[in-house]
Phi, psi and omega in degrees: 000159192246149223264006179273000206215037175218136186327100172303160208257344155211215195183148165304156185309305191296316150332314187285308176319320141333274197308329170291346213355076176231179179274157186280339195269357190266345190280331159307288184308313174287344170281329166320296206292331171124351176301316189244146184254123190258165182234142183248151183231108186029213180327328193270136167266115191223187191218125170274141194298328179296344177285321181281319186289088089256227144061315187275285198301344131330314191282328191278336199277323173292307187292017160255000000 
């Protein structure tokens, strides 16, 4: 696979929020609440992508 075209493995906060389409305050409230797990790298706050899709998928599961 070519490596311009492979997933990253986690993503900034405002990203994830993109990527979820959802608001950066709902992703800010779930990390407040203990739901979504964020990881910090010297300055940067970032959410790995296997947290957010368990985090979505959690959300699908309660709304059935």
């Amino acid at each position: 696979m070519d490596e311009a075209m492979t997933e990253p493995l986690a993503v900034p906060i405002t990203e994830a929020a993109r990527l979820g389409g959802i608001g950066r305050s709902t992703i800010y409230a779930e990390i407040s609440k203990g739901n979504l797990k964020i990881r910090k790298v010297g300055r940067r706050t970032i959410v790995a992508m296997e947290d957010l899709r368990a985090w979505l998928a959690s959300k699908e599961e309660s709304a059935a």
